[in-house]
C-alpha positions in Angstrom: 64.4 58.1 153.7 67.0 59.6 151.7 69.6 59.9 154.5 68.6 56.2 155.5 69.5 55.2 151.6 72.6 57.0 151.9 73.8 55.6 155.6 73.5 51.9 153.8 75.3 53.2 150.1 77.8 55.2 152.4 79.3 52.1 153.4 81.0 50.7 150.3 84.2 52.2 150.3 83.9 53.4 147.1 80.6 55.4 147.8 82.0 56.7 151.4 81.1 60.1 150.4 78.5 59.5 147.8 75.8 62.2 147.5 72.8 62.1 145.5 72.9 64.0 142.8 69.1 63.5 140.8 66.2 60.9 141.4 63.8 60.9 138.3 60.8 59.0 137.4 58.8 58.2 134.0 55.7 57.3 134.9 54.8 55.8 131.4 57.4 53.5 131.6 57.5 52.8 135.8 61.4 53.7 135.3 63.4 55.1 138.3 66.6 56.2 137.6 69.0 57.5 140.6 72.2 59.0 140.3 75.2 59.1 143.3 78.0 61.4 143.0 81.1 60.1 144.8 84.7 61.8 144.7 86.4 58.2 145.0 87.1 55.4 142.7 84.6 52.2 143.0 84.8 48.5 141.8 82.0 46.3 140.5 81.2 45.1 143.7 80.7 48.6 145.4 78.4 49.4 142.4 76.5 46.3 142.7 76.4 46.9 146.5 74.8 50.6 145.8 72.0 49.0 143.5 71.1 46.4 145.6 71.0 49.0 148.7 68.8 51.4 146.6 66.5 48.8 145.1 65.1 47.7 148.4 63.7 51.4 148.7 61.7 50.9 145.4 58.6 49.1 144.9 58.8 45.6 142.7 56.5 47.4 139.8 58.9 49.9 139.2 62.3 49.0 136.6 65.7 50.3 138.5 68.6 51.9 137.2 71.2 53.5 139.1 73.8 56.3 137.1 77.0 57.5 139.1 79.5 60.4 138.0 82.6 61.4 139.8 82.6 64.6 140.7 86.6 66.0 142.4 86.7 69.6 142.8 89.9 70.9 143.5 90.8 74.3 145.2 90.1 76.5 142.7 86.5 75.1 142.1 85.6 75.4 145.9 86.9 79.1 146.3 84.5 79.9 143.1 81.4 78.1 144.5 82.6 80.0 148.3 82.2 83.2 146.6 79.1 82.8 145.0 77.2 81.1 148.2 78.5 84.1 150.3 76.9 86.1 147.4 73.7 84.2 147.7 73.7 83.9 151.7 74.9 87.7 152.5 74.8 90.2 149.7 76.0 92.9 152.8 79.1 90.4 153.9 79.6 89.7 150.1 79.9 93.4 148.3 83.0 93.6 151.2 84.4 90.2 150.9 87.0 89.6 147.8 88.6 85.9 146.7 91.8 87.5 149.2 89.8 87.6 152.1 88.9 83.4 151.5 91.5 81.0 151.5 91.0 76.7 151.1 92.8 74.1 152.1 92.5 70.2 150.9 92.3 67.6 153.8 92.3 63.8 153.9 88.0 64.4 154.0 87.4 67.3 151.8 88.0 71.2 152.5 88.5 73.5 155.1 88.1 76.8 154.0 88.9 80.0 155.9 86.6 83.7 155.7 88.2 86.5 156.9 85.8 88.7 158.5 84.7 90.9 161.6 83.3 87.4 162.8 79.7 87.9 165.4 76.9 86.2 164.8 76.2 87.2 161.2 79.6 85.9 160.4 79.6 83.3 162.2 75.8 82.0 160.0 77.0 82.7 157.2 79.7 80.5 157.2 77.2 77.8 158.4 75.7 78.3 155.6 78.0 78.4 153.1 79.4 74.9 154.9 75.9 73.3 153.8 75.8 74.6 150.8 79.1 73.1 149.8 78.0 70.1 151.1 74.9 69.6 149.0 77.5 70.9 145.9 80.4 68.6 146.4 81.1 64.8 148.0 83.2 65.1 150.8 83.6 66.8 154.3 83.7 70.6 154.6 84.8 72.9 157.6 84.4 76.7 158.0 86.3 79.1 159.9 85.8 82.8 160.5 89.3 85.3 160.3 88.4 88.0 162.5 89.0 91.3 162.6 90.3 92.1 159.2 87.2 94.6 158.0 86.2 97.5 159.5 82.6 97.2 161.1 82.0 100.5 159.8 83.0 99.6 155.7 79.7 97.2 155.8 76.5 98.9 154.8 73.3 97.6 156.2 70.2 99.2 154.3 68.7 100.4 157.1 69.1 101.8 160.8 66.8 100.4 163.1 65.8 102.8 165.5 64.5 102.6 169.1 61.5 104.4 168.3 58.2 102.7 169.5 55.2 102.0 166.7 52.2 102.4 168.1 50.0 100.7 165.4 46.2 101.8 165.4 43.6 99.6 165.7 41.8 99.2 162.2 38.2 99.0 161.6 36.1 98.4 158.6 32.5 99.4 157.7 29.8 96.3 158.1 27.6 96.1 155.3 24.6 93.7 154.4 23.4 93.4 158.2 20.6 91.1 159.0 19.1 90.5 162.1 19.1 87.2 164.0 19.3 88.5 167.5 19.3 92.3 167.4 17.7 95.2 165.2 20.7 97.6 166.0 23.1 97.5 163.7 27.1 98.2 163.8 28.4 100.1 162.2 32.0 99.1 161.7 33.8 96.2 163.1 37.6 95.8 164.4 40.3 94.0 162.7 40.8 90.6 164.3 43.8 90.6 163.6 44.5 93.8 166.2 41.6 92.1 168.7 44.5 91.5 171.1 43.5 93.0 173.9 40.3 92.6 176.5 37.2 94.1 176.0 33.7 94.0 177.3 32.2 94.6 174.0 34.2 94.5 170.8 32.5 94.0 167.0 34.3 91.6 164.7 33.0 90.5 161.3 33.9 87.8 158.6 33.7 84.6 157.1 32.8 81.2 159.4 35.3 78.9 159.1 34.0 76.4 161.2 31.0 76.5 163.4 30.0 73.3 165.4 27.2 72.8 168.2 28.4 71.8 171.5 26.5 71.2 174.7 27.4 71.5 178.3 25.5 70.8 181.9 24.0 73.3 184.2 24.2 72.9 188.1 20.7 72.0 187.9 21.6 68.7 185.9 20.1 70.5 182.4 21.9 70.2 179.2 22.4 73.5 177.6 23.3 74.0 174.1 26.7 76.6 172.9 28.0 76.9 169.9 32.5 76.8 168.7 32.7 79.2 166.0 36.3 79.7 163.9 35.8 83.6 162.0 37.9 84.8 159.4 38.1 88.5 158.2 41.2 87.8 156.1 43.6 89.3 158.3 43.3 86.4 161.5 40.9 83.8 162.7 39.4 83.8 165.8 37.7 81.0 167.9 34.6 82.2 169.6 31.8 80.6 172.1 28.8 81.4 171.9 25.9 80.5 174.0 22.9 80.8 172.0 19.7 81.8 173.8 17.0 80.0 173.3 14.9 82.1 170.8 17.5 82.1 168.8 18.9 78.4 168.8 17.3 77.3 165.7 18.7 80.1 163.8 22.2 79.7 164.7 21.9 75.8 163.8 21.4 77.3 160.3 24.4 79.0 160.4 27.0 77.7 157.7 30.5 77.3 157.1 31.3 80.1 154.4 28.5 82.4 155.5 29.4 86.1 156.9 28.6 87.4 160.1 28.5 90.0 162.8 29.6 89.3 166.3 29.7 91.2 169.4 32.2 89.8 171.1 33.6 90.0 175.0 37.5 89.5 175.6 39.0 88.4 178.7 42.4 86.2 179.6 42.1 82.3 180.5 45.0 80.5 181.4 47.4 83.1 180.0 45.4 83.4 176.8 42.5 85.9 175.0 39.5 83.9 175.1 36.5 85.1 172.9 32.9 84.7 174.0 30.3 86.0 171.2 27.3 88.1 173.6 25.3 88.5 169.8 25.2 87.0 166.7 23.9 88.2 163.3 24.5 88.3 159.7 26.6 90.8 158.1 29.6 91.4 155.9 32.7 93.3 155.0 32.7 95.1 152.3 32.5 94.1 148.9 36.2 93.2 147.5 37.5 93.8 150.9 41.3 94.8 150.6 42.7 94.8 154.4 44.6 98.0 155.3 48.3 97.4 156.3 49.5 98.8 158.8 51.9 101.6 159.4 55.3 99.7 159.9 59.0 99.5 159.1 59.8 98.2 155.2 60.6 94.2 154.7 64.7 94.3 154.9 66.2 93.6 151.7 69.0 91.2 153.2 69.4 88.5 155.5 71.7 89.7 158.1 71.8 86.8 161.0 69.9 83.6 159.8 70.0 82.6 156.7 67.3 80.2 155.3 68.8 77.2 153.4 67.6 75.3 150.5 66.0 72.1 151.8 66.0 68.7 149.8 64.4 65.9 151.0 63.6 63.5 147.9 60.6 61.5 149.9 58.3 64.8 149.4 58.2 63.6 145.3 55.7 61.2 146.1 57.3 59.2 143.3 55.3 55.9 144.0 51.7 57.6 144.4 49.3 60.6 142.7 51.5 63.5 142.0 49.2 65.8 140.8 48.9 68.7 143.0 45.5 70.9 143.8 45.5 74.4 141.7 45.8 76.3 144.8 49.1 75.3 145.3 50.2 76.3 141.6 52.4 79.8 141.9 51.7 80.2 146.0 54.2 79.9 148.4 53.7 79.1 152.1 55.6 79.3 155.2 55.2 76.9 157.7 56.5 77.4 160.8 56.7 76.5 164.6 57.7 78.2 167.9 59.3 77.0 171.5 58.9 79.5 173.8 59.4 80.3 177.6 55.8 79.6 178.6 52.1 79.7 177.4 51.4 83.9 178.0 50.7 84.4 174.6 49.3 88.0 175.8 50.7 91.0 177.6 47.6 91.5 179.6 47.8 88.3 181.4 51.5 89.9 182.8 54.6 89.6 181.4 54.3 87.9 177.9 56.5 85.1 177.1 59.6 84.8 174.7 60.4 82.9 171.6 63.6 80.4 172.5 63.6 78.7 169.1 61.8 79.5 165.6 61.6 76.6 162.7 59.7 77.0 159.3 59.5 75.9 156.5 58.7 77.5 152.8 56.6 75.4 150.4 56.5 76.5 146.6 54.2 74.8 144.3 53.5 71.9 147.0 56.9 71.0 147.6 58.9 72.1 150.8 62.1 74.0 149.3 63.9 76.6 151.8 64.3 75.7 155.6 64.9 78.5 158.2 66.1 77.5 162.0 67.4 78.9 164.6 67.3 79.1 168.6 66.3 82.4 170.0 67.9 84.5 172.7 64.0 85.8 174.4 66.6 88.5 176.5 65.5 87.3 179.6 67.2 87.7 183.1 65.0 84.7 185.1 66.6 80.8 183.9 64.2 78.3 181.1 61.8 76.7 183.9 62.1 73.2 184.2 59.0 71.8 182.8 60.3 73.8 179.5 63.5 71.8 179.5 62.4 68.7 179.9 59.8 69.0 177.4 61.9 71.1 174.4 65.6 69.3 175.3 66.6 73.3 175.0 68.6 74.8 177.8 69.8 78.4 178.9 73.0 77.8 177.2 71.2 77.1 174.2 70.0 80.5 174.0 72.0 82.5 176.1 74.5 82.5 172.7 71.5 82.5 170.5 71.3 85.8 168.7 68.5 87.7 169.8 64.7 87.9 169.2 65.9 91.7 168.1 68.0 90.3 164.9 66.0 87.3 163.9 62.9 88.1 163.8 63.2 91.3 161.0 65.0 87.8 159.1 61.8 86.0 159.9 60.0 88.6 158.5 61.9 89.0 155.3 61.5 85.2 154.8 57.5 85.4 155.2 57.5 88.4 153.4 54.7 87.1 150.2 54.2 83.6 151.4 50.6 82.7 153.4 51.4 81.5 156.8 50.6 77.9 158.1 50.9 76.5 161.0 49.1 74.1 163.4 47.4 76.1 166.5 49.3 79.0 165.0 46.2 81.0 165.7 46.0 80.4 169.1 49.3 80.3 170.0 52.2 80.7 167.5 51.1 83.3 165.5 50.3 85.4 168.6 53.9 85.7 169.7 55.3 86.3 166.0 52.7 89.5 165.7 53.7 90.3 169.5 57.3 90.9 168.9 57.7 92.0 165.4 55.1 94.9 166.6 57.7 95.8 169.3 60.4 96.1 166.3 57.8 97.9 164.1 57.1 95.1 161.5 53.7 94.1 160.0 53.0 90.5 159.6 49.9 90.7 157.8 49.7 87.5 156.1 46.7 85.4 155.8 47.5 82.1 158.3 46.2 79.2 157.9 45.7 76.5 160.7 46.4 73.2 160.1 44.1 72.5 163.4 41.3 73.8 162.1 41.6 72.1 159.3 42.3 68.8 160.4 39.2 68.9 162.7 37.5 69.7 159.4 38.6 66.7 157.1 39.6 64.2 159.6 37.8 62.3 162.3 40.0 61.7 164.7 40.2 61.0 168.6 41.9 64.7 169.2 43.7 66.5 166.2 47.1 67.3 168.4 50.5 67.9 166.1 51.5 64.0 167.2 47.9 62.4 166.6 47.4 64.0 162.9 51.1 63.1 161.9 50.4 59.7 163.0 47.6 59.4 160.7 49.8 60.2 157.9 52.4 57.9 158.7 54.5 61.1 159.4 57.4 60.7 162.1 59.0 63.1 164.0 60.9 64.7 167.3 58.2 66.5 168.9 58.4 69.5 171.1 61.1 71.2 168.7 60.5 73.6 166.7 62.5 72.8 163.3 60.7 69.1 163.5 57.5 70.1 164.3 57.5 72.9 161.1 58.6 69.5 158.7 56.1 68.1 160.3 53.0 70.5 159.9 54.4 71.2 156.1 53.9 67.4 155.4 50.8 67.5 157.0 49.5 70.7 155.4 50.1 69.4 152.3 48.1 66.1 152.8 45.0 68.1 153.9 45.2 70.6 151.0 45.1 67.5 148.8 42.2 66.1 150.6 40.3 69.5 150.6 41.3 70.7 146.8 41.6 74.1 148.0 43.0 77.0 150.2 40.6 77.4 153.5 
């Protein structure tokens, strides 16, 4: 909505290159009060023009009144605010980049501004950046340009050498403690992280917390309906989706299974259409232990820079909720999320299925205190010799160009990683799919992505009846529209979303 206010303001000449600079509300008094920014002089009419544009956006019971300041920065003021977003965007780039190595110049639009640098593609970002930043700062059109060659690759210190040697991450197992019976008087002893259940077994312990649990039923060849149960478990580190189907002793008791309730299951792995699929063989009570503190594993330390995507402040003035309940659930309070979203070359989300599948493009999203504040985007190079397949074209719009000059999975995933790094994970079938390649590849490059994730498909089927809970069906129930099939716009997407269920369910899953 905001850049649909500013297409309509944006055309009284005096506004051309209005931004907006605040929107408040006071609720006591049902006052808005928006302010524009413009560079330009404006008449009466251009102002009356931007009110009556604006007021259409704001409902009748709410008083209007519209504030704008000039705002002209001239060469000097740009060069500062250069400096300190390269600062802000690339403390590596910045501690060898001085006010001689940055030139401006004015043009009939705005700025174009000049970095003199080794260029690549952590130049090249950077820049990017620093363009969108000015944008957001200043009215006006601004153009960046990398210099190159004029540092010495060697004068820049990165923090850390990346090495080629392989991590080989144990699997971690805990100790099961309350056991009950249900279907078997042999007790485990210790179960196996889920989140390192990645491979195929025929018998495999997991235990934790049921997420969801729902009784199914299905028909035997011999026209009999059978009963199975859908279980979601969570042992803090992943959630799994298991069948189970219950034998008949032991029906009853698993009907009394409920969500929140711990328990024990021996499971059996094998691969179905490219993916793990879980199938529970028993079923009993049981827990972790008390105050259960996952282990991390061994792995290389979160960098302490951004050295080839840089996330970006995101602003989108809609999110305020200004016309509706702001209050926000407590779980949101001093918690931040990221949300994010994957396209990829195919649907192997497992390297025991064949060759596992590569990321193409990432998109996410970090929310802080229920609001969606820092964007990170990029397309992905997967390093693959064999072309994008067709059907992955046509449903993405991304191409082999696209990614062929993306940098690679190699340099933006450790960024990835330093922008999850603290923040819960969210994402819609991120346990089944999303999540899987993210913990694939950053265990190749030795990182440990041991956040708790949160699916927003899980908890749609939860709190919502609805015909299916796809990305598109949910975000239609929410009035939420969006380019599907890409991953920046589906990561808005699930943030919106994610934020709508949290304040329908009051708390964290």
């Amino acid at each position: 909505m905001t850049e649909d206010i500013l297409s309509e303001v944006r055309g009284c000449s005096g506004f051309r290159n209005a931004i907006m600079g605040k929107v408040e509300l006071v609720s006591a008094q049902s006052v808005v009060t928006v302010q524009l920014i413009t560079d330009l002089p404006y008449s009466q009419e251009d102002f009356n023009s931007a009110y009556t544009v604006i007021r259409k956006y704001i409902p009748e019971c709410f008083s209007f009144e519209l504030q704008v300041s000039k705002l002209t920065p001239d060469g000097a003021m740009v060069k500062r605010r250069i400096m300190e977003l390269i600062a802000e965007k690339s403390p590596a780039l910045s501690s060898v980049i001085g006010e001689a190595d940055v030139s401006v110049q004015k043009t009939d639009t705005g700025f174009d501004f000049y970095v003199s640098t080794l260029g690549g593609p952590r130049s090249e970002s950077m820049v990017r950046a620093v363009e969108e930043g000015l944008k957001k700062t200043y009215c006006g059109e601004f153009r960046g340009f990398v210099s190159k060659n004029r540092i010495d690759a060697e004068s820049i210190t990165v923090e850390e050498k990346v090495t080629e040697e392989s991590f080989e991450a144990p699997v971690r197992t805990f100790p099961i403690e309350n056991f009950s019976p249900i279907e078997s008087a042999d007790a485990p002893k210790r179960a196996i992280y889920m989140a390192d259940f990645n491979f195929v077994s025929e018998n495999a312990v997991i235990c934790g917390s049921v997420i969801d649990i729902t009784e199914r039923s299905y028909t035997r060849s011999n026209g009999e309906e059978k009963p199975y149960f859908a279980l979601a478990v969570s042992d803090g580190t992943s959630t799994l989706r298991v069948t189970y189907f219950a034998r008949k002793k032991s029906v009853d008791k698993i009907r009394e299974i409920k969500a929140g309730e711990s328990i024990v299951l021996n499971c059996r792995s094998d691969v179905h259409n490219g993916m793990l699929r879980y199938t529970a063989t028993q079923v009993n009570y049981g827990a972790p232990p008390e105050n259960f503190v996952p282990e991390k594993r061994k792995a290389r330390p979160v960098p302490k820079a951004y050295h080839t995507v840089f996330p970006e402040q995101f602003e989108d003035y809609t999110q305020a909720d200004f016309f509706t309940d702001t209050s926000l659930p407590e779980c949101f309070k001093n918690t931040s999320f990221v949300v994010f979203d994957l396209e990829t070359t195919g649907l192997n989300t497992t390297p025991v299925a064949g060759e596992m599948d590569g990321i193409i493009e990432i998109g996410a999203y970090k929310v802080i205190n229920g609001e969606i504040r820092e964007k990170f985007s990029t397309f992905v190079n997967p390093e693959r010799t064999v072309p994008l397949e067709p059907r992955i074209i046509e449903l993405t719009g991304i191409t082999d160009e696209m990614v062929n000059s993306a940098p690679s999975y190699k340099d933006v995933l450790p960024d990835f990683v330093k922008f999850c790094d603290g923040s819960v994970l969210v994402g819609h079938n991120a346990v089944g799919f999303d999540f899987k390649f993210i913990d694939f590849y950053c265990r190749e490059l030795g990182y440990a992505v041991d956040s708790k994730v949160i699916d927003t498909l899980f908890l749609s089927q939860k709190l919502l009846r609805l015909a299916n809970n796809k990305l598109n069906t949910v975000a239609d129930y929410f009035g939420i529209t969006f380019n599907h099939h890409r991953a920046e716009d589906d990561a808005l997407a699930t943030a919106k979303i994610f934020i709508e269920l949290i304040k329908i369910k009051k708390s964290l899953p």
